[in-house]
C-alpha positions as CSV (number, residue, x, y, z in Angstrom):
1,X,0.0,0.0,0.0
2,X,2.7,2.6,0.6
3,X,4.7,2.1,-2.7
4,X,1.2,2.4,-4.7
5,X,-0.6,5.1,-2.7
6,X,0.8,6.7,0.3
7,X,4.3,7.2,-1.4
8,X,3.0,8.7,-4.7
9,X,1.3,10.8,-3.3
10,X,3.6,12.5,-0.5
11,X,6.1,12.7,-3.8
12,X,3.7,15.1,-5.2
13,X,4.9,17.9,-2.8
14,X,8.0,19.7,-1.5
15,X,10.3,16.9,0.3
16,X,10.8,18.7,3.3
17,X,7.5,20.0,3.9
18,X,6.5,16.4,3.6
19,X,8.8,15.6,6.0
20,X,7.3,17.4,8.8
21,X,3.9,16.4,7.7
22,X,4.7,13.0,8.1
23,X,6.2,13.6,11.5
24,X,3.1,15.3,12.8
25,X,0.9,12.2,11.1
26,X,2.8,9.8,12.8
27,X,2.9,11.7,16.1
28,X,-1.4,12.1,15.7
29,X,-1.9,8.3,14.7
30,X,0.4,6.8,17.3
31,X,-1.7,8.6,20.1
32,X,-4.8,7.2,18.8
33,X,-5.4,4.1,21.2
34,X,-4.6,0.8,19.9
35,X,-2.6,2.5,17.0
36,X,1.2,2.1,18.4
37,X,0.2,-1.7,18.9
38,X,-1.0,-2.0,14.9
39,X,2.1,-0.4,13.7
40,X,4.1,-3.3,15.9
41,X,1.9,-5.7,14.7
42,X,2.5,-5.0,11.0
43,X,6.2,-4.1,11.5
44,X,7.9,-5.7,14.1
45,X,9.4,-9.3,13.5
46,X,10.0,-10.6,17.7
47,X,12.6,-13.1,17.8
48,X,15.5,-13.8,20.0
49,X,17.6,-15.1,17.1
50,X,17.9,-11.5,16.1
51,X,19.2,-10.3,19.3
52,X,22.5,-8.8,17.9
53,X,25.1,-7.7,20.8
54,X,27.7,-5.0,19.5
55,X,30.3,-3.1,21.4
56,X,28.5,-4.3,24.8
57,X,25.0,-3.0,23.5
58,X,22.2,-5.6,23.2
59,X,20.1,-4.7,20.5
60,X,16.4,-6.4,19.6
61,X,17.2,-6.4,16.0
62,X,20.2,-5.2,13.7
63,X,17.9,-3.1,11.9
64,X,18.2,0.6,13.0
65,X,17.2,4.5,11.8
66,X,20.0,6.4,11.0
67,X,20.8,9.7,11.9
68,X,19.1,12.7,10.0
69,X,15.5,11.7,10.3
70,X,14.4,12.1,14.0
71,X,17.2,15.1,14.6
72,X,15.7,16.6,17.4
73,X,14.4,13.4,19.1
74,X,11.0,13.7,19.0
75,X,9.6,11.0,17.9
76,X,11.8,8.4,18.1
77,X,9.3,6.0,20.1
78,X,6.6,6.3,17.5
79,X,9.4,5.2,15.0
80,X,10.8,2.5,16.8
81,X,7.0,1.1,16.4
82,X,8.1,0.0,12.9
83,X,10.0,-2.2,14.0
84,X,13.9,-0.7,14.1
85,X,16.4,-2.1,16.5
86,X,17.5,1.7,17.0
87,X,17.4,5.0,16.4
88,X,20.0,7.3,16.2
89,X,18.7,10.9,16.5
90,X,21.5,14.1,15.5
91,X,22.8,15.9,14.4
92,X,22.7,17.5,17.3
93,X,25.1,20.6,18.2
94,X,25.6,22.7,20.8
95,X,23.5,25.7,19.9
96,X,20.6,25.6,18.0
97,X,21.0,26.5,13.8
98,X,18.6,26.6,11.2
99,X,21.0,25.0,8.9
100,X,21.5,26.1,5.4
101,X,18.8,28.0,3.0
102,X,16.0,26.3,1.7
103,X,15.1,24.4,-1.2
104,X,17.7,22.2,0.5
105,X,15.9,18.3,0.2
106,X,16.0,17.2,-3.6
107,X,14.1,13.8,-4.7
108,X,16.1,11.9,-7.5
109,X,12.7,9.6,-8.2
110,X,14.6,7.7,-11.3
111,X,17.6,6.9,-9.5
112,X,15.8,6.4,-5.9
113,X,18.1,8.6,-4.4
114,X,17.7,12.2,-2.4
115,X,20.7,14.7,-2.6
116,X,20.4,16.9,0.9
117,X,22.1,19.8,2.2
118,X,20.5,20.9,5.1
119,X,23.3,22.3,7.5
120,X,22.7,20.5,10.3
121,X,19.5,21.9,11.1
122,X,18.5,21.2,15.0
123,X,16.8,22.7,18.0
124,X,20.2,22.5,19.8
125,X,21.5,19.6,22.4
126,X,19.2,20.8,25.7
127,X,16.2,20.5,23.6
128,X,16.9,17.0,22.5
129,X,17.7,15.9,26.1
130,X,14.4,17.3,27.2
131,X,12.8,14.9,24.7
132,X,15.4,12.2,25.8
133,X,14.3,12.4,29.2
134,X,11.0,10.8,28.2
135,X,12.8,7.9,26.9
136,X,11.2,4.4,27.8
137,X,13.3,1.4,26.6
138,X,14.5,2.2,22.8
139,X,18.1,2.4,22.3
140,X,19.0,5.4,21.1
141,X,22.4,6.3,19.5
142,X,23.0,10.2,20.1
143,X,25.1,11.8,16.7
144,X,26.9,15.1,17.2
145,X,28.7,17.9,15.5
146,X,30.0,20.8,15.4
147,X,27.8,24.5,14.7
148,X,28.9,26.4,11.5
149,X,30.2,29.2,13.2
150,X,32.7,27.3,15.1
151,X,35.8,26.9,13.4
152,X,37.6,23.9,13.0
153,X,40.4,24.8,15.5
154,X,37.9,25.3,18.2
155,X,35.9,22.2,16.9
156,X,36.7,19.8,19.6
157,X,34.9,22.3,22.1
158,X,31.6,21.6,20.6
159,X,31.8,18.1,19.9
160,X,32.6,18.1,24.6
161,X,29.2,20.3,24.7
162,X,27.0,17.4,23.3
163,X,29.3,14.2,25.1
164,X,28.2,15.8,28.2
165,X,24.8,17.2,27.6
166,X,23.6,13.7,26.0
167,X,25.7,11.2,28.1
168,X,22.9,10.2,30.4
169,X,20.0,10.5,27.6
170,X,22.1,8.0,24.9
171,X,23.1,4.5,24.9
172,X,26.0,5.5,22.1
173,X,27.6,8.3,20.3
174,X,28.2,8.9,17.3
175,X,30.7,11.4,15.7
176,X,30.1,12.9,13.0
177,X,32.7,14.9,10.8
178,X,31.7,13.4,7.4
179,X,28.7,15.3,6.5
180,X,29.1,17.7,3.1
181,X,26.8,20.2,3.9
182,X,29.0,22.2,6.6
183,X,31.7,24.4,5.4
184,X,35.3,22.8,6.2
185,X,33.8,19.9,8.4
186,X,35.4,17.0,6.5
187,X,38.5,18.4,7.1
188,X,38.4,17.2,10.2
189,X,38.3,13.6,9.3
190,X,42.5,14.6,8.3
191,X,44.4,12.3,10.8
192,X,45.6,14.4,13.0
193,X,42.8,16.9,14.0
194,X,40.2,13.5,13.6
195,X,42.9,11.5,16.4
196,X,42.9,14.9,18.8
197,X,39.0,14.8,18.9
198,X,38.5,11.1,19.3
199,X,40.8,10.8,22.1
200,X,39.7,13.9,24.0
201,X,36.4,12.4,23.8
202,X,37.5,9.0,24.7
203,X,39.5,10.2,27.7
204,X,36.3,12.0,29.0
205,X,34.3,9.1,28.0
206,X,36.9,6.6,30.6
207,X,36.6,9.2,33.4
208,X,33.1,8.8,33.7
209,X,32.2,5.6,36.1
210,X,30.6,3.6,33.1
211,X,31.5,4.2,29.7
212,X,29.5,4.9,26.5
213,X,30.5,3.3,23.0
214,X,32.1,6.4,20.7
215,X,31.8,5.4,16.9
216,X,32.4,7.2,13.9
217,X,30.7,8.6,11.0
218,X,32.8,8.3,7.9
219,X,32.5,9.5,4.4
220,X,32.1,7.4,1.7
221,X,34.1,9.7,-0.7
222,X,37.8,8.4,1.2
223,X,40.4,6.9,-0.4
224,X,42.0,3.3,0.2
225,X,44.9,5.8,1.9
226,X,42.8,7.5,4.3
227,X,40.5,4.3,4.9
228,X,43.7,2.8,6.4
229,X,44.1,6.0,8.5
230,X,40.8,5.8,9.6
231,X,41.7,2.0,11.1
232,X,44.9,3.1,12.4
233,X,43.0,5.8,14.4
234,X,40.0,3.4,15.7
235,X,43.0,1.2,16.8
236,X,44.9,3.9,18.6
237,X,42.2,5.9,20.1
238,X,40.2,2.5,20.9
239,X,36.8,4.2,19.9
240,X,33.8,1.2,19.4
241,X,33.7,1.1,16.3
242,X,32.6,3.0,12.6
243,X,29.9,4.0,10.8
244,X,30.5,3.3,7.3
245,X,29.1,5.2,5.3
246,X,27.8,9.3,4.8
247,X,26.4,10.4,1.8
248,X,28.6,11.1,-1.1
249,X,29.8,14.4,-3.3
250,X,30.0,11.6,-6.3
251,X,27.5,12.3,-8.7
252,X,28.7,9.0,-11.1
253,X,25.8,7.4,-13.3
254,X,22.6,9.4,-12.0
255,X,19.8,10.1,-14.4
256,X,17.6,12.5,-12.7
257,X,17.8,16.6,-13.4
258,X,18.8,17.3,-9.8
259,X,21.8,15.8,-10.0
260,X,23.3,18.8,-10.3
261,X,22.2,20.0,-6.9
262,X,24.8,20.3,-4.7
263,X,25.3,18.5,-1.4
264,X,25.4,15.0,0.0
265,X,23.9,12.5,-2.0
266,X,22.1,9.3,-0.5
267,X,20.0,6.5,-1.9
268,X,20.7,3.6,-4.0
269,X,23.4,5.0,-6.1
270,X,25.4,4.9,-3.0
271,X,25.0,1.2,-1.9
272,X,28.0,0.0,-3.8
273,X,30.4,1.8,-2.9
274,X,29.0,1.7,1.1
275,X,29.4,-1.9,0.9
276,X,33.5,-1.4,-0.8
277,X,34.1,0.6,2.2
278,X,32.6,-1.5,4.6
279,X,34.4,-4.5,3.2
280,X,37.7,-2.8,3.0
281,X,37.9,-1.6,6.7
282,X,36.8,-5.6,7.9
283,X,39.5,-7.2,5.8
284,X,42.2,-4.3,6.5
285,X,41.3,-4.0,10.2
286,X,40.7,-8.0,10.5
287,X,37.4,-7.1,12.0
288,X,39.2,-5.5,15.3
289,X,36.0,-3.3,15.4
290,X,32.2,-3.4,14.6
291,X,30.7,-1.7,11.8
292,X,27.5,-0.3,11.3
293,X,26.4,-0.3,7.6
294,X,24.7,2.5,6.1
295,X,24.0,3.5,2.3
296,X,21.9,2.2,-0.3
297,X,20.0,-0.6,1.4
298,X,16.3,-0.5,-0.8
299,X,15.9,-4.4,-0.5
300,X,17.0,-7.0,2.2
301,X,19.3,-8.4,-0.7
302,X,21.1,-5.1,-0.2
303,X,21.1,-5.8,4.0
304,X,22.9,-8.7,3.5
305,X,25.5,-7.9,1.0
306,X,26.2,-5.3,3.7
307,X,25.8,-8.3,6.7
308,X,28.1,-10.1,5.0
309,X,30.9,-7.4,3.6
310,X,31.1,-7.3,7.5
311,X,28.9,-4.7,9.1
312,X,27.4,-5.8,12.3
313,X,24.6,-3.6,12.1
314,X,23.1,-1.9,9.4
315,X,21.1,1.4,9.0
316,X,17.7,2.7,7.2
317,X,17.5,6.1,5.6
318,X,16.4,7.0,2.2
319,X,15.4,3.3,1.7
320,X,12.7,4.0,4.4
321,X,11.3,6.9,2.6
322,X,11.5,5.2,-0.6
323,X,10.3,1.2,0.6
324,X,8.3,1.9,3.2
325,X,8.3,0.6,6.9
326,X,7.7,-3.0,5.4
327,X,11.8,-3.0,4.4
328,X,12.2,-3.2,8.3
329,X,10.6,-6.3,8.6
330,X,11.4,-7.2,5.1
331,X,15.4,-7.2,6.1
332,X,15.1,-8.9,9.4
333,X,12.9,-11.9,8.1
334,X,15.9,-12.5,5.5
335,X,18.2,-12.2,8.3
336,X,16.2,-15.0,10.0
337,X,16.1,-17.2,6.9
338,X,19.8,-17.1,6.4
339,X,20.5,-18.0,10.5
């Protein structure tokens, strides 16, 4: 029903407009009684053979939201009732932005993909926690970055400013210096400045009596060279693990006019080379850390690929706006078959 009606017709309007729409539908529905316990119903696949266990997490199911849709957390339950494992909500940063100017959301309908470049748009840290606070039992990964006035040199500042604020409210962190759409933010991901913020956060991370799992956001646009620098700094700050991979600056083989949009590109045009990446750092690293998969995955044929280049885990993002909530259930059926 969602690929023939529903999603047909939300493709009629603007994409982020639709967004929020959706959000506030969602929101409205799920407080209709009896309503959370349909969506389950339909969407959730409960079986202990899918209880995954990554850097000393337990998760339900492998299956999780990535970062980008829920930013703010607010509505993270509501969207853990289609069945995800677990929802990363971010990115957050210190001070609240409105991100870059709008039109900023493109759909690339022939190629299933969406080109974004939104400027990490958020209502700031302390308003996520207050939403956090209400937090019942889903496992929730917190991303964080840096604002766009804060430059690089200072950058390490605001990526302290969210560890703290979220450390109570978040079951794991991710960092994210990989995102396109904030001047001068990959730059970070050089070796040296990308080893200085890891370990600052790690050594705040081990003075605290129980310790969080820091992962890392990578772009999908490295070469082998900096792949193997990424390992080598996993290894030597002894962060949990990556998150392979962003969206990508690549615009190779896409058919649609807004290609030529610039900003980070996600969808299936990406799922190749997310799974090259993916693959690389298991074989290089000989899996010395988990990996959570993330770009591309339409189809649980495209779950698995990633499953079995070596990610642990593996993310939803465009694939959920393009599939549907049934890919959820979808991917972790085919993970049960192939048990």
């Amino acid at each position: 029903m969602y690929k023939l009606l529903i999603r047909p017709l939300l493709f009629c309007f603007d994409p982020e407009k639709v967004h929020y729409f959706t959000f506030s539908l969602i929101r409205i529905i799920s407080k209709i009684p009896g309503f959370s316990g349909i969506f389950r119903a339909l969407y959730e696949v409960n079986d202990s053979r899918l209880e995954t266990e990554v850097f000393g997490l337990k998760f339900k199911n492998p299956v999780g939201l990535a970062a980008g849709f829920d930013k703010n957390a607010v509505l993270y339950k509501e969207l853990s009732n289609f069945g995800f494992g677990f929802i990363e909500i971010g990115t957050l940063t210190p001070k609240a932005q409105d991100g870059n100017p709008k039109k900023r959301l493109f759909r690339l309908k022939e190629d299933s993909a969406i080109i974004n470049r939104m400027g990490f748009n958020n209502g700031g840290v302390e308003e996520a926690v207050l939403q956090l606070k209400k937090n019942n039992g889903v496992l929730i990964g917190g991303n964080i970055g840096k604002n766009k006035v804060t430059p690089n040199e200072e950058a390490t500042s605001d990526y302290e400013i969210c560890f703290e604020a979220l450390f109570d409210y978040v079951d794991y962190f991710v960092v994210n210096v990989s995102s396109p759409n904030t001047p001068n933010l990959r730059a970070l991901q050089d070796k040296e400045p990308l080893t200085e913020l890891l370990q600052t956060l790690q050594n705040n991370n081990l003075a605290k009596p129980k310790q969080k799992p820091i992962l890392l956001k990578i772009a999908p646009d490295l070469t082998d060279e900096q792949l193997l620098d990424i390992i080598d700094i996993v290894n030597e700050t002894k962060i949990a693990g990556v998150i392979a991979t962003n969206t990508t600056l690549s615009r190779e083989g896409l058919q649609s006019e807004n290609k030529i949009e610039t900003g980070g590109l996600s969808g299936k045009p990406l799922e190749k080379r997310s799974t090259e990446v993916i693959r690389f750092l298991a074989e290089k690293s000989n899996k010395s850390f988990p990996i959570i998969g993330v770009g591309g995955i339409h189809s649980a044929e495209d779950a698995l690929e990633k499953l079995a280049a070596g990610a642990s885990l593996v993310q939803l993002y465009t694939g959920f706006i393009y599939e549907g909530p049934a890919l959820v259930k979808a991917i972790n059926k085919a993970i049960l078959r192939n048990k």
